[in-house]
GUVEX-35476 format. One record per atom (N, C-alpha, C): x, y, z. Coordinates in steps of 0.2 Angstrom, whole numbers, padded with zeros to 4 digits, always signed. Example, Ala and Ser with C-alpha at 12.3 -4.5 7.8 and 13.67 -1.06 7.14 Angstrom:
+0066-0028+0039
+0062-0022+0039
+0066-0016+0039
+0064-0011+0035
+0068-0005+0036
+0064+0000+0039
// end
This chain:
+0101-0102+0048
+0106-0098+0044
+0105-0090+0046
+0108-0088+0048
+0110-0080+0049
+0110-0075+0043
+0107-0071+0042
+0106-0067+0035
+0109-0061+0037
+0112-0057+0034
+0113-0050+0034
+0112-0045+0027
+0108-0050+0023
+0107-0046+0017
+0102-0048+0015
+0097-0042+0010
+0092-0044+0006
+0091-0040-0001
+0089-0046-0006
+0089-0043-0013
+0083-0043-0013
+0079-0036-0015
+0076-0036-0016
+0074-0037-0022
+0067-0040-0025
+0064-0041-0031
+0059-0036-0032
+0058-0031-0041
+0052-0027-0042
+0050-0033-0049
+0043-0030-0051
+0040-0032-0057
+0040-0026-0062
+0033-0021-0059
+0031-0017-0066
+0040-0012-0068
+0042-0011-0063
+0048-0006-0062
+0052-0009-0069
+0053-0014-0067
+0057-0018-0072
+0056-0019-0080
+0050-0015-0082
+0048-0012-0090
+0049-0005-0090
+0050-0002-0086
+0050+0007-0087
+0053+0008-0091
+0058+0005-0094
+0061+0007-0100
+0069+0013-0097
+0068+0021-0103
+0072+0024-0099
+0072+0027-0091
+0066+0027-0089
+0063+0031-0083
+0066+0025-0078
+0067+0020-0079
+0069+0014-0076
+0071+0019-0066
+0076+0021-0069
+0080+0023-0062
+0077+0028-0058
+0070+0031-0062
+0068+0036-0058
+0063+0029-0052
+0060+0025-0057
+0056+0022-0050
+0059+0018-0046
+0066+0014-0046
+0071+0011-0043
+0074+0018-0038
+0076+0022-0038
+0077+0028-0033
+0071+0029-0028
+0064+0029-0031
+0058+0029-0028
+0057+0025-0023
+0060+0017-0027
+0060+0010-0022
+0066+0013-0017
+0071+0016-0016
+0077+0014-0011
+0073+0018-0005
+0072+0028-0009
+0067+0030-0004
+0063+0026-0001
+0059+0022-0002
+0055+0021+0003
+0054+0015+0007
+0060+0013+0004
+0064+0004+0008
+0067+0010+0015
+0070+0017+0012
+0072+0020+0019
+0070+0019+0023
+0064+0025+0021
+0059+0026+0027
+0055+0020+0029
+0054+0015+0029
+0052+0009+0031
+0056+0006+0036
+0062+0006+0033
+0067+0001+0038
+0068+0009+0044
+0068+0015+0043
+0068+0020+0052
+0064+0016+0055
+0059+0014+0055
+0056+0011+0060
+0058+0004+0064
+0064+0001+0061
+0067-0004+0063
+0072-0003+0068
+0075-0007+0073
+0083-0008+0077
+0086-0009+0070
+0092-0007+0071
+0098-0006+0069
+0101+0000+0064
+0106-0002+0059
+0109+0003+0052
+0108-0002+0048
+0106+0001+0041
+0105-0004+0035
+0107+0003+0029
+0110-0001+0024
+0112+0000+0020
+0108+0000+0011
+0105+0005+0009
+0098+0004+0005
+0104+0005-0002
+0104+0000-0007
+0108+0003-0012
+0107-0001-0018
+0109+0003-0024
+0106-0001-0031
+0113-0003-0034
+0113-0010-0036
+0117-0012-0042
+0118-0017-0045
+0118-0014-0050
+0118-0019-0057
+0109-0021-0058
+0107-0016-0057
+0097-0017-0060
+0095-0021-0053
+0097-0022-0046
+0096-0024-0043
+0096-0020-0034
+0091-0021-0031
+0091-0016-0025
+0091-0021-0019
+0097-0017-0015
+0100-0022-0008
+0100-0019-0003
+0097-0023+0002
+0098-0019+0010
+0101-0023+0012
+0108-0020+0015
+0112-0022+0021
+0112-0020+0027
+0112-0025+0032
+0113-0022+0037
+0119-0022+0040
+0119-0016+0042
+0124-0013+0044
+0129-0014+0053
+0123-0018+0055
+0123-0019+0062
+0119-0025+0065
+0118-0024+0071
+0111-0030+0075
+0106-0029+0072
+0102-0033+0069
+0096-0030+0066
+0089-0036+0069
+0084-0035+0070
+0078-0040+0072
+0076-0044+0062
+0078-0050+0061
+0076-0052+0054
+0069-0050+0053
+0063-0053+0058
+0058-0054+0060
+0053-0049+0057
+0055-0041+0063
+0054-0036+0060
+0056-0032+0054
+0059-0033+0051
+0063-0030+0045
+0060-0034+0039
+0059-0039+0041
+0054-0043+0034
+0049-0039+0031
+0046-0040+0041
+0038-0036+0041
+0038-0028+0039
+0043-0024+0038
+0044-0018+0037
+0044-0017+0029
+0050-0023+0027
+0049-0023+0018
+0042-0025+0014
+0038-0029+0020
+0032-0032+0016
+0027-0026+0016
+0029-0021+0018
+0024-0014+0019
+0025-0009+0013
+0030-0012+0009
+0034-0007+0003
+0032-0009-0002
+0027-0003-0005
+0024-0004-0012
+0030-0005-0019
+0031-0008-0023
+0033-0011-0029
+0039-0016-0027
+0040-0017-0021
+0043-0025-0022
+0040-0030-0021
+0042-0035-0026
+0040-0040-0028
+0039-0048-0022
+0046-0047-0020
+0050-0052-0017
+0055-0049-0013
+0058-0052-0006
+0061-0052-0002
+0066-0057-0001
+0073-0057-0004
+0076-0063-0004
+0081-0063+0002
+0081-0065+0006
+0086-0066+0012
+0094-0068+0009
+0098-0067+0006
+0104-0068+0001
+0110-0069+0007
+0115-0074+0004
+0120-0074+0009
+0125-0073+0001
+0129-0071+0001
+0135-0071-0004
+0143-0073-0003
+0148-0076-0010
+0153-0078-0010
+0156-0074-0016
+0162-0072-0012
+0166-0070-0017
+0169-0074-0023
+0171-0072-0028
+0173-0075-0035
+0178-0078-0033
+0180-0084-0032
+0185-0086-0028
+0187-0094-0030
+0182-0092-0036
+0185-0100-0041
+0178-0106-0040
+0180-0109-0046
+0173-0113-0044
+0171-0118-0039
+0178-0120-0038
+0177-0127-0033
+0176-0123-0026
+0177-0115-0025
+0174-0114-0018
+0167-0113-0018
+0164-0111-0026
+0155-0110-0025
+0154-0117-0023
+0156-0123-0026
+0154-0129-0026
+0152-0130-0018
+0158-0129-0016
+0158-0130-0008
+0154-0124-0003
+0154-0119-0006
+0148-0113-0003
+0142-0116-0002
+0140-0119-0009
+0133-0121-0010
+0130-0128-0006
+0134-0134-0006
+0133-0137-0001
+0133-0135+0007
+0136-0130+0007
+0137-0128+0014
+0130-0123+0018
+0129-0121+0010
+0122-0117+0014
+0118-0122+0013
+0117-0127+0008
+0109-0131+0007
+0109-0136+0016
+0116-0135+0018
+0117-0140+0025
+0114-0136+0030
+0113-0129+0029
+0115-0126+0036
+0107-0122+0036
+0103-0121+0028
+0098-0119+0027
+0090-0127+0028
+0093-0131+0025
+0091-0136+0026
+0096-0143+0030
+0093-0144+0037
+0099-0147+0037
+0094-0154+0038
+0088-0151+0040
+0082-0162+0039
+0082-0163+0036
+0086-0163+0029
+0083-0166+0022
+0081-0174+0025
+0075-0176+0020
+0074-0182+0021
+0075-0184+0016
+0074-0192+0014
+0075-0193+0007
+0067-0192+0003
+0069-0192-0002
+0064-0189-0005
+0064-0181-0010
+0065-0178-0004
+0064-0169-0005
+0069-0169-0011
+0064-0165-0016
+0069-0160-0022
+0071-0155-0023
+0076-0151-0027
+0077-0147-0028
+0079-0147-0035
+0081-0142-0036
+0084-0140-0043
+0088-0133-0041
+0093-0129-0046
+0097-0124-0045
+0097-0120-0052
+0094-0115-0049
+0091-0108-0054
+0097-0105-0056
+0103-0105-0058
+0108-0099-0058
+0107-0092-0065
+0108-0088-0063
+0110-0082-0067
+0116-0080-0069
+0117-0079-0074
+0125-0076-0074
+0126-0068-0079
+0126-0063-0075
+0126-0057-0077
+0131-0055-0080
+0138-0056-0076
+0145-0054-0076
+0146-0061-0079
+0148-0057-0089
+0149-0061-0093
+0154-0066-0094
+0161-0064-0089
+0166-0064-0089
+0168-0072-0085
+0163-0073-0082
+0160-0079-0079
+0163-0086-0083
+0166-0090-0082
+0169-0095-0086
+0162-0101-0087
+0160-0100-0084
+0152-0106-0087
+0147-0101-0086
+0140-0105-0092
+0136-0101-0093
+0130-0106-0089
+0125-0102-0089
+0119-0102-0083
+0117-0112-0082
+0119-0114-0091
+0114-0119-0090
+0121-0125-0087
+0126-0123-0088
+0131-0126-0086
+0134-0126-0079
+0134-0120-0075
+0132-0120-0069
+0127-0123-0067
+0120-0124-0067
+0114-0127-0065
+0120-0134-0064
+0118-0139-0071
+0124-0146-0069
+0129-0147-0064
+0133-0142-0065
+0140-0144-0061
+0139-0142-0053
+0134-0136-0053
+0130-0137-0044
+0127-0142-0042
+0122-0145-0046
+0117-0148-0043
+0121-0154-0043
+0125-0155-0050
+0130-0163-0047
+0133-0162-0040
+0136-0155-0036
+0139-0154-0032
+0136-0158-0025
+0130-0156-0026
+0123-0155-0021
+0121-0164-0021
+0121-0165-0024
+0118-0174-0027
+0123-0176-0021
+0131-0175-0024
+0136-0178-0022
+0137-0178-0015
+0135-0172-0012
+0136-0173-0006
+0130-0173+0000
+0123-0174-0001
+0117-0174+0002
+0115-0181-0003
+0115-0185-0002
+0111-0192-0007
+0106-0190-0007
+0102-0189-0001
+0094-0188+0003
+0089-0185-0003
+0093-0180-0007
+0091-0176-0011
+0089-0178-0018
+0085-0176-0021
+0083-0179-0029
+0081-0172-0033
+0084-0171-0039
+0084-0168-0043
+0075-0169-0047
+0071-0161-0049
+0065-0160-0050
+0066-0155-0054
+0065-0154-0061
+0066-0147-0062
+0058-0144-0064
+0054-0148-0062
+0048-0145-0065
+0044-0141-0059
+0044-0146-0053
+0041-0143-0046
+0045-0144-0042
+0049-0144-0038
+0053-0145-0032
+0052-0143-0027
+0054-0145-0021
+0054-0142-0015
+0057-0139-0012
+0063-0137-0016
+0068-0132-0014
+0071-0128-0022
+0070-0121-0024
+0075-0120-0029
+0081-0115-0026
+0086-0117-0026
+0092-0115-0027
+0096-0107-0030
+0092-0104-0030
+0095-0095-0034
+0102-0095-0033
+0105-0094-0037
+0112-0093-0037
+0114-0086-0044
+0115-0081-0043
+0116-0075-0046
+0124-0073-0047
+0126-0073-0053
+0132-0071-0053
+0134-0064-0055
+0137-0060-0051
+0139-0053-0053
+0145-0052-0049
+0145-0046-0048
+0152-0047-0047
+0153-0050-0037
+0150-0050-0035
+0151-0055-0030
+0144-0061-0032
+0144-0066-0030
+0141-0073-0033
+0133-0074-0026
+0127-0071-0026
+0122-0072-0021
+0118-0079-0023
+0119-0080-0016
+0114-0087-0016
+0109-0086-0011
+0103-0090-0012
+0098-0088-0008
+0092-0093-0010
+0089-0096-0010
+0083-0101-0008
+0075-0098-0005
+0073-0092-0003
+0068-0092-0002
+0067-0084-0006
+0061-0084-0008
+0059-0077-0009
+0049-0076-0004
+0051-0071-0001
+0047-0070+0003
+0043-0065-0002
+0035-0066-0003
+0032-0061-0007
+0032-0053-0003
+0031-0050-0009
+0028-0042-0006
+0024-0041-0009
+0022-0032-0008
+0017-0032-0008
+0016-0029-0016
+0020-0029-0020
+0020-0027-0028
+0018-0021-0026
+0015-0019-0034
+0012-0013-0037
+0018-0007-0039
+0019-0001-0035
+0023+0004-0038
+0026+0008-0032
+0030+0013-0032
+0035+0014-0027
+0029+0021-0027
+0025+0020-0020
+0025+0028-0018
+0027+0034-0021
+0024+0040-0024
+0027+0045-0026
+0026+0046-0034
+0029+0039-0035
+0029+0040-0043
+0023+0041-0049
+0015+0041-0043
+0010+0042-0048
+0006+0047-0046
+0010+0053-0045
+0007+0059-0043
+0005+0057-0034
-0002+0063-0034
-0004+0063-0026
-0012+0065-0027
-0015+0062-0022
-0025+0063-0022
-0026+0063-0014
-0032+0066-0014
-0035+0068-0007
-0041+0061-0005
-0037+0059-0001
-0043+0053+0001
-0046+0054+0005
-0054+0053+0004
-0061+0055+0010
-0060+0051+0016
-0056+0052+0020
-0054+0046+0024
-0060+0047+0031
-0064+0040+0032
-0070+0042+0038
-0068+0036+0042
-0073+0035+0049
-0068+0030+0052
-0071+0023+0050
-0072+0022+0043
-0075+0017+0044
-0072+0011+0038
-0074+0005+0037
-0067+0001+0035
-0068+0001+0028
-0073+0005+0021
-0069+0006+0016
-0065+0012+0014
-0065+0016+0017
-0060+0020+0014
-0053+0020+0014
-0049+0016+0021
-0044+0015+0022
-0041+0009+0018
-0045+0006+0015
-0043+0001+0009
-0041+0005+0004
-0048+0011+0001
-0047+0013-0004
-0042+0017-0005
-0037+0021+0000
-0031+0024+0001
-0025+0019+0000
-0027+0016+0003
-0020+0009+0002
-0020+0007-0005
-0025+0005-0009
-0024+0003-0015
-0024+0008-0022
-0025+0013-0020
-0025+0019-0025
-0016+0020-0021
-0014+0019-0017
-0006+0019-0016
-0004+0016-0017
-0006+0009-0017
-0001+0005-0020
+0001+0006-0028
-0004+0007-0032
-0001+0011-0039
+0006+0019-0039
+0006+0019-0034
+0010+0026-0033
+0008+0032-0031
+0004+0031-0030
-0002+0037-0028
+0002+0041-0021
+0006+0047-0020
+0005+0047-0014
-0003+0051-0011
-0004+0049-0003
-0009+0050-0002
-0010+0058+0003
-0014+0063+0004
-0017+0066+0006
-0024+0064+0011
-0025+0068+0016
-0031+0064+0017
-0036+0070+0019
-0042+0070+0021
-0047+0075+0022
-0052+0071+0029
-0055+0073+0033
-0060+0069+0038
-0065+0074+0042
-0069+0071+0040
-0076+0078+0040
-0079+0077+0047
-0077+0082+0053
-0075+0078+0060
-0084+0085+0061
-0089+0082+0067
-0094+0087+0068
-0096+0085+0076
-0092+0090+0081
-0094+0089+0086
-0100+0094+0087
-0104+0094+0092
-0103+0087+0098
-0106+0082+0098
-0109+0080+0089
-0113+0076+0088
-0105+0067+0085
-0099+0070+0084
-0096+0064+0084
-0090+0068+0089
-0089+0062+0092
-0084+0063+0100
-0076+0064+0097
-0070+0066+0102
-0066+0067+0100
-0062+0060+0098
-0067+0056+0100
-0064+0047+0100
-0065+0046+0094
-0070+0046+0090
-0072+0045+0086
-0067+0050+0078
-0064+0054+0084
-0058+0060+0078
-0052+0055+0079
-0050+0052+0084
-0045+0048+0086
-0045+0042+0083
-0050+0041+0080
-0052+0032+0076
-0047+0033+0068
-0051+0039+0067
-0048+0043+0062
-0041+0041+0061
-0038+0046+0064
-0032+0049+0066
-0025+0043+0064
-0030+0037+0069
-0025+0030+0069
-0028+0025+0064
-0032+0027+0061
-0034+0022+0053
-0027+0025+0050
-0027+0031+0051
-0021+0036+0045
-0016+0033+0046
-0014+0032+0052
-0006+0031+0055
-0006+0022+0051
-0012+0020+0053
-0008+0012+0051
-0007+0014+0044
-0014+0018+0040
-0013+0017+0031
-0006+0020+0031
-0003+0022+0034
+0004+0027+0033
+0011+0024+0031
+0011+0018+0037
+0015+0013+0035
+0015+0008+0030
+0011+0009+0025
+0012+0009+0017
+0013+0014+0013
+0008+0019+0016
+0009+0026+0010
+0016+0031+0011
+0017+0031+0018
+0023+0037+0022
+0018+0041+0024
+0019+0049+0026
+0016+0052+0030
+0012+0055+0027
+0007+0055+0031
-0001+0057+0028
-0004+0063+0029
-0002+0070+0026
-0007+0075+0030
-0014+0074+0030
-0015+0075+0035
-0025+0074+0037
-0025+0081+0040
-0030+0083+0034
-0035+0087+0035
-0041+0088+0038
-0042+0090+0044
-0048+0089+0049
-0053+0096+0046
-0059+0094+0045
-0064+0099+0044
-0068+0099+0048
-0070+0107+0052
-0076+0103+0057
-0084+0106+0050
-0089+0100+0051
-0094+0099+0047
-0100+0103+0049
-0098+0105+0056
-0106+0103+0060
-0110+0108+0058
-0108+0116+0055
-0113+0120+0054
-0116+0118+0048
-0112+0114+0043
-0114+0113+0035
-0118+0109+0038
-0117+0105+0042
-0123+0098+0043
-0130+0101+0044
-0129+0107+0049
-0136+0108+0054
-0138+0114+0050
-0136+0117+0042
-0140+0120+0039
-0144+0115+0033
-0139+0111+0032
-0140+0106+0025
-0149+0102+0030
-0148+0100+0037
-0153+0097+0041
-0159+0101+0038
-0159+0108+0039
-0164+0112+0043
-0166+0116+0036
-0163+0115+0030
-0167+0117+0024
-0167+0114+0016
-0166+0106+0019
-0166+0104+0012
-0171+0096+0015
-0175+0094+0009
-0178+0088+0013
-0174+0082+0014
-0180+0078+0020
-0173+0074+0024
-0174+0068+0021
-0175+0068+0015
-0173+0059+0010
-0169+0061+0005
-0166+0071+0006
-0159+0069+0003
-0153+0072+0007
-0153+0072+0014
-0149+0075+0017
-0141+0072+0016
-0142+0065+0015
-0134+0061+0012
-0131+0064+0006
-0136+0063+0003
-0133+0065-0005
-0131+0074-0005
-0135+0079-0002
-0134+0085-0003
-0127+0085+0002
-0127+0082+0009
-0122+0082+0012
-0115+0078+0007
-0115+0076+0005
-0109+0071+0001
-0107+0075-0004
-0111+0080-0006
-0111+0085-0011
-0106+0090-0010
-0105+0093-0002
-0103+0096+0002
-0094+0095+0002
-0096+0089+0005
-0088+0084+0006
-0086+0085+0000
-0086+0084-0007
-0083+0082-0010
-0080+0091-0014
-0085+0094-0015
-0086+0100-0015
-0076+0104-0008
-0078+0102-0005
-0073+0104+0000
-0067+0101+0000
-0069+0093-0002
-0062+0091-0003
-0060+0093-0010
-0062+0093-0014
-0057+0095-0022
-0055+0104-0020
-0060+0109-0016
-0054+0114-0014
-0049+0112-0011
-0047+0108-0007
-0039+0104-0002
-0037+0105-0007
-0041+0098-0011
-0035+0095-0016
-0031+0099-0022
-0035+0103-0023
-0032+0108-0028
-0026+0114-0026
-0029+0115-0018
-0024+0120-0014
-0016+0116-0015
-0017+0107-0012
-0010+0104-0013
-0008+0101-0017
-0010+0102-0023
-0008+0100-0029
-0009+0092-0030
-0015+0092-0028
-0019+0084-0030
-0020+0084-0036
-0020+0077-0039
-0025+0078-0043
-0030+0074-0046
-0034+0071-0040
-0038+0068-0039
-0042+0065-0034
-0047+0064-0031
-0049+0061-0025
-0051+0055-0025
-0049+0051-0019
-0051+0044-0020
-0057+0043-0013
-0061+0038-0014
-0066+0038-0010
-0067+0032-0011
-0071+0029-0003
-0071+0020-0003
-0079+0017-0003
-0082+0021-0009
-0088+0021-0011
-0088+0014-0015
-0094+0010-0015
-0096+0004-0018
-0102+0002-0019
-0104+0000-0027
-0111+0003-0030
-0115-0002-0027
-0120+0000-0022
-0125-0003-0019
-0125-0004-0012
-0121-0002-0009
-0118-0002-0005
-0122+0000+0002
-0123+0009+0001
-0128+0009+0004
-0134+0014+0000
-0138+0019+0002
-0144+0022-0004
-0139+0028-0007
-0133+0029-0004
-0130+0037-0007
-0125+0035-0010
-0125+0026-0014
-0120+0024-0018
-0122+0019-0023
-0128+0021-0025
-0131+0017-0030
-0127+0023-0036
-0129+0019-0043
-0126+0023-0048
-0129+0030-0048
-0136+0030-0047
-0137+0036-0048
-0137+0043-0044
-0135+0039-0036
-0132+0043-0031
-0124+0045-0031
-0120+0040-0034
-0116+0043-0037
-0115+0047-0042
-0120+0046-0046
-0118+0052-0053
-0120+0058-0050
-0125+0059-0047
-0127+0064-0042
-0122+0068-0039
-0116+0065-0034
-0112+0067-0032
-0105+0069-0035
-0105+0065-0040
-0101+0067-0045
-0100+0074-0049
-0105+0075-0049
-0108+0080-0055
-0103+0087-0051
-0103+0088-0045
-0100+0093-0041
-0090+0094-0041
-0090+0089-0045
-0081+0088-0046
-0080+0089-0052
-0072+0094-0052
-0069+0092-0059
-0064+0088-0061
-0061+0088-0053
-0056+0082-0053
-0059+0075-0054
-0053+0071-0058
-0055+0061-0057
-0059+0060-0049
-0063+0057-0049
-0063+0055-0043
-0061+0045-0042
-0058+0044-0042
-0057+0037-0040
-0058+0032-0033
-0062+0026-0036
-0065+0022-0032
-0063+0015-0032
-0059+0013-0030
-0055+0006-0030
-0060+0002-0028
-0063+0002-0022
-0068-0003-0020
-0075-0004-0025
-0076+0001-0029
-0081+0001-0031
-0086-0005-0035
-0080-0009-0038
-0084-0017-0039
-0082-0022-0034
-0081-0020-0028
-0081-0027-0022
-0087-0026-0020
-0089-0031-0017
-0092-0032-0010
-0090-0034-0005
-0093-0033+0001
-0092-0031+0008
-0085-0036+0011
-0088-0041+0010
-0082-0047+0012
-0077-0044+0009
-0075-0045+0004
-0068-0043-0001
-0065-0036+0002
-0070-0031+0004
-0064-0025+0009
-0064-0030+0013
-0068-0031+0017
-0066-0032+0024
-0060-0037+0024
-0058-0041+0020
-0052-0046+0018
-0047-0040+0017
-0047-0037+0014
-0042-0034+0013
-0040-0028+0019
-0044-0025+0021
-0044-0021+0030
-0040-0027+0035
-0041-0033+0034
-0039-0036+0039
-0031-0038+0036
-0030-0037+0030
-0024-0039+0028
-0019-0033+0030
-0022-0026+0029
-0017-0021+0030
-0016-0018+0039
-0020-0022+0041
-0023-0018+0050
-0027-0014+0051
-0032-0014+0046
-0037-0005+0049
-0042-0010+0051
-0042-0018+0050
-0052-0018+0049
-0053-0018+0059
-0047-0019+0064
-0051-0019+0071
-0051-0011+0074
-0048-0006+0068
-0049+0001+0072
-0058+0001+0067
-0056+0002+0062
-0064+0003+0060
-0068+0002+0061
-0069-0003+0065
-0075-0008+0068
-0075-0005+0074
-0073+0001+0076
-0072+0002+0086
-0079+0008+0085
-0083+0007+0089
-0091+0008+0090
-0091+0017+0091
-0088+0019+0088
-0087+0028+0087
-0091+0030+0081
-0096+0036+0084
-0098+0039+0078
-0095+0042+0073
-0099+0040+0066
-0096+0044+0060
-0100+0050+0058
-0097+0055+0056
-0103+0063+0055
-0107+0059+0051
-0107+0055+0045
-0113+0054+0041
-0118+0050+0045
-0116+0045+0051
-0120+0040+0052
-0127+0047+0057
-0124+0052+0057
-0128+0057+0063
-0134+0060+0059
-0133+0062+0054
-0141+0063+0051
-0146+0060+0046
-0146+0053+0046
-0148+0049+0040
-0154+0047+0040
-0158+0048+0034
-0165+0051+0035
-0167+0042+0037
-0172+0041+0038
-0177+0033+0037
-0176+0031+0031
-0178+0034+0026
-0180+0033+0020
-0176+0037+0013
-0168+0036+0016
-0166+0040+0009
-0167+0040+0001
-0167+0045-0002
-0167+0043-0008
-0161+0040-0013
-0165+0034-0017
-0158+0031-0021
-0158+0031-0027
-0161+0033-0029
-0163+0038-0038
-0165+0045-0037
-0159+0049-0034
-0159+0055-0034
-0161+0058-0041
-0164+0064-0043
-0164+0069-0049
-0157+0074-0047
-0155+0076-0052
-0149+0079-0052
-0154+0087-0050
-0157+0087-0057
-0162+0094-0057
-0165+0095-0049
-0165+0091-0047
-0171+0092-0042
-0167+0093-0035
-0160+0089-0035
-0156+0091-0030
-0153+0098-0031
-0152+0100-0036
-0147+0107-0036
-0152+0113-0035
-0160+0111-0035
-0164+0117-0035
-0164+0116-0027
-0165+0110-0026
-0165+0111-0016
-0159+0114-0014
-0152+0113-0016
-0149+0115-0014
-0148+0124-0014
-0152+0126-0017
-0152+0134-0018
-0156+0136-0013
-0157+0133-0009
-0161+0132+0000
-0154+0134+0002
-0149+0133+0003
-0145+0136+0008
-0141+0143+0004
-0142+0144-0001
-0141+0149-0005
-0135+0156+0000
-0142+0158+0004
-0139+0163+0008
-0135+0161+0014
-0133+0156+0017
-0128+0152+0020
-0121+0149+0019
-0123+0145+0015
-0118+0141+0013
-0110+0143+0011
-0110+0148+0008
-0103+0152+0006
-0099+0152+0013
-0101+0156+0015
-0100+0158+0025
-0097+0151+0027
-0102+0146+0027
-0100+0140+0031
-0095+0139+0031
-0096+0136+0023
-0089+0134+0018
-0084+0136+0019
-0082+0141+0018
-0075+0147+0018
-0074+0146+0026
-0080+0146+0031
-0075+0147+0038
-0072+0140+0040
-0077+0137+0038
-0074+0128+0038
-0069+0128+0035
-0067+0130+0028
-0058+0128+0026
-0055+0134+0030
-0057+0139+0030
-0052+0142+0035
-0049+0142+0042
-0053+0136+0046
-0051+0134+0054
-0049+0127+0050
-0048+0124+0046
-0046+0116+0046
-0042+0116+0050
-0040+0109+0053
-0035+0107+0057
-0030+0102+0052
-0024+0103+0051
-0020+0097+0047
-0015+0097+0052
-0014+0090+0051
-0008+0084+0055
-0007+0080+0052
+0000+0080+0053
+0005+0077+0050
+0004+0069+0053
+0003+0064+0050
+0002+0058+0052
+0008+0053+0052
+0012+0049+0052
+0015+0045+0052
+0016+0038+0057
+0020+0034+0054
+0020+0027+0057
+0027+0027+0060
+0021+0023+0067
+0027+0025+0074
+0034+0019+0072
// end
């Protein structure tokens, strides 16, 4: 069967109440920018509480699926074929024609049953009356076929509006909220495989994303900025386009090295970042930072190396992975495409100065009086590092 259209399905959108059409607008936007990246013209449009891409032209099914499955708040992808209102005995015969042409092996056995909706009141039978007089249609001309209305092998959708959509598969997506609609944060993006999870799933709620990556040559290589770069571009093709903030670190690394002791150079270092990212973030109107930190994870993400770190932000800082473990990101990196770049054998700035023996119950008191060891430094670095940043516009090719 040849499709030229799809209804798509949301869930939470679907409770918004009066805001309803602010996040349905937010869905079409970013159904656009999804499908730019496909062959052909497609038509992104809303109606009747319902959003539908036409295509317009030649289009690749295959890729265009995969495009929609990368769009935060839909639910479902239905591939729809439609008939006009043109009397019952033509649906009758529509319906039969597509269960032949969509399933044309029936064996005996296989069930189905026939879901219909009727929106358009006007409709001379109603939902449960339609279901009967289809599925006798379907009986009648398929014998092969057996009526199940509990679990079936096939259900039937049939929607009545003002033209009549029929459609038999819903293709999952990937839920949650349409980009944009839950504000914007600065994600600590490193080349390694939690953060680009935790960017993704802080976006899947609407979050758009910002990014920051604490780049320290010539102890990490320009490849290792490059790892970076293309974690960005894949998280992109969910989130849209990502400015990435390049910081270089290396003079804050090699004072933080050189006067503060070395079982707490993670934590004072991490104190730094975050210190640096919430000024971004506040410059672009974030309002919050997300980080792909996880309690235990390593010595500079125990609770109390986090509260430690924490203590230096006023912004939320949010942490998605925070109760998984390792397996559970890495399931989910291999789901959205980052886990084969972040595994590519490139230095990260934090892996360059990590003592033997970090500490993992850091003192807050005892880290901020170290920290007044770079006292006469520090400002200087900080201020020239935000002011050489490098930011690139990132987007999915």
């Amino acid at each position: 069967m040849e499709y030229t259209s799809f209804l798509i399905k949301y869930g939470e959108i679907g409770v918004k109440g009066k805001n309803r059409y602010l996040f349905e607008n937010a869905l079409v936007k970013q159904i656009k920018y999804a499908l730019k990246r496909c062959e052909g013209e497609f038509n992104v449009h809303k109606a009747e509480g319902r959003v539908y891409v036409d295509a317009l032209s030649d289009f690749d099914y295959d890729e265009t699926v995969e495009r929609l499955k990368s769009v935060f708040g839909i639910s479902g992808i239905c591939p729809v074929t439609f008939s006009e209102d043109e009397g019952f005995d033509k649906l009758k015969a529509f319906v039969v024609e597509y269960m032949n042409k969509v399933y044309g092996n029936i064996t005996d056995g296989m069930t189905f049953k026939v879901h219909a909706r009727r929106s358009n009141k006007r409709y001379p039978y109603d939902s449960m009356e339609i279901n009967a007089l289809l599925g006798e249609a379907i009986l009648g001309a398929i014998p092969a076929l057996k009526v199940d209305v509990h679990d079936p092998d096939i259900i039937l959708y049939v929607e009545i509006r003002e033209k009549i959509y029929v459609y038999s598969e819903i293709i999952p997506g990937p839920g949650g909220m349409p980009v944009g609609t839950g504000g914007k944060a600065m994600l600590l993006l490193s080349g390694g495989i939690d953060s680009p999870v935790a960017g993704y799933m802080i976006a899947k709620r609407g979050v758009k994303i910002d990014a920051v990556y604490f780049h320290a040559p010539p102890y990490t290589s320009e490849r290792a900025k490059q790892k970076v770069i293309d974690l960005a571009r894949i998280v992109s093709e969910y989130t849209g386009p990502i400015y990435l903030h390049i910081i270089n670190f290396t003079d804050i690394q090699l004072a933080i090295y050189e006067k503060c002791p070395q079982d707490e150079l993670t934590i004072i270092m991490r104190r730094y970042m975050m210190r640096i990212a919430e000024t971004l973030a506040k410059q672009t109107e974030c309002l919050g930072l997300i980080t792909g930190e996880s309690i235990g994870q390593v010595a500079s993400q125990t609770l109390a190396s986090l509260a430690v770190t924490n203590e230096v932000c006023t912004l939320p800082v949010f942490r998605p992975c925070i109760g998984m473990d390792k397996l559970e990101i890495v399931s989910i990196s291999e789901k959205i495409g980052t886990y084969e770049t972040s595994i590519l054998p490139y230095e990260d700035c934090c892996t360059i100065f990590v003592a033997k023996h970090p500490v993992t119950k850091p003192s807050l008191e005892i880290i901020a009086k170290h920290e007044h060891n770079l006292d006469e430094v520090i400002d200087e670095l900080v201020k020239e590092a935000l002011d050489k940043e490098e930011v690139i516009v990132v987007s999915a090719e």
